[in-house]
C-alpha positions as CSV (number, residue, x, y, z in Angstrom):
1,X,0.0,0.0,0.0
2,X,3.0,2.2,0.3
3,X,4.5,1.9,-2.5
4,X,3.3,1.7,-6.3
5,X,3.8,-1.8,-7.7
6,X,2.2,-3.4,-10.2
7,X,-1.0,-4.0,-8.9
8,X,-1.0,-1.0,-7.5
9,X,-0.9,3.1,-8.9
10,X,0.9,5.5,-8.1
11,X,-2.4,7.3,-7.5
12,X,-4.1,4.6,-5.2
13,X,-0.7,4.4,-3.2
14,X,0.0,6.0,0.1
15,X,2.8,8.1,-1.2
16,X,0.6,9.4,-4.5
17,X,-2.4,10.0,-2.0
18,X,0.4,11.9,0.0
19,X,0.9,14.3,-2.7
20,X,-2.7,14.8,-3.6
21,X,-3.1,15.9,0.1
22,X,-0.2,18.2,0.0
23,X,-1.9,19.5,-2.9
24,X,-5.2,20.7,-0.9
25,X,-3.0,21.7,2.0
26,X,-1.2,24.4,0.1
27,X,0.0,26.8,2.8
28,X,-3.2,26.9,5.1
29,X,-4.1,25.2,8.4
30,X,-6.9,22.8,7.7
31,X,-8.2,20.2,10.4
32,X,-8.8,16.7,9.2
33,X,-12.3,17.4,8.6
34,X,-12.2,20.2,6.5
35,X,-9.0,18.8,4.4
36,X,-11.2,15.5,3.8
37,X,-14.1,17.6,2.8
38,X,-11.7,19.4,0.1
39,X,-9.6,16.8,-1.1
40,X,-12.7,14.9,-1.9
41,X,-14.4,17.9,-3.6
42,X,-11.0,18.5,-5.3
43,X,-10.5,14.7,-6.7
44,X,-14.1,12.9,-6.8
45,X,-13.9,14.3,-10.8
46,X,-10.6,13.1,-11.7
47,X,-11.6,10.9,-14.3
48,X,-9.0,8.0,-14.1
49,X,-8.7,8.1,-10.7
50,X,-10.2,5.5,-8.5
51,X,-11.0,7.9,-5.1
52,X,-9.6,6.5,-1.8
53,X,-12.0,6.5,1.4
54,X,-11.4,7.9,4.2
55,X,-9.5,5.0,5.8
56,X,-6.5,5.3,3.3
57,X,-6.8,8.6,3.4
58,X,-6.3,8.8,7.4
59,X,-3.4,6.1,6.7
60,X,-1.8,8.8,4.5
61,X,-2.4,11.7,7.0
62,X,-0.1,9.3,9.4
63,X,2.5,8.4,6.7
64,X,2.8,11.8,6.1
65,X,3.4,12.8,9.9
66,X,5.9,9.7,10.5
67,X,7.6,11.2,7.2
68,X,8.3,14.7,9.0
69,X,5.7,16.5,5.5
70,X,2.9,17.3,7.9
71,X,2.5,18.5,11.2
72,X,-0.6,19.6,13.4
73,X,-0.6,22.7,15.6
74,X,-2.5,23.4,19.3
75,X,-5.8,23.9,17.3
76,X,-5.6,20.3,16.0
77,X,-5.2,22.0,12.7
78,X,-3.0,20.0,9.9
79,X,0.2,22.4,8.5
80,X,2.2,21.4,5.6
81,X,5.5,21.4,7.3
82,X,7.6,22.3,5.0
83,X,5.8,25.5,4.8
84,X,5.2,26.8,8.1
85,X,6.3,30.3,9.8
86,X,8.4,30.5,12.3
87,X,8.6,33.6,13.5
């Protein structure tokens, strides 16, 4: 589920899923909620995409946190780590 193979697409993996996420994130603070509510809106139309639920999406939110891209600040909020302030 990590990693593409080939029974498995770069799309439907944890690591395309990853960047899809990353995507929607952009530069704001989203909590999981909201980010689930546009990354679906955001990706349901993709043709040739076959959508992951909300469980592999979840799975991906915690890749992504082991994997030092994400982070989540003292409103629960998800941060694109690479990205944030500090000032």
């Amino acid at each position: 589920m990590l990693t593409p193979n080939k029974y498995l697409t770069l799309v439907e993996s944890y690591i395309g899923i990853s960047g899809l996420i990353l995507e929607c994130l952009g530069k704001q603070s989203l909590t999981v909620d909201k980010l689930w509510e546009k990354f679906s809106k955001r990706n349901i139309n993709r043709i040739n995409i076959k959508f992951p639920d909300y469980q592999k999406f979840i799975f991906s939110l915690d890749f992504m946190y082991m994997a030092d891209m994400i982070s989540y600040n003292c409103d629960g909020e998800v941060y694109n780590e690479n990205l944030r302030n500090d000032n």
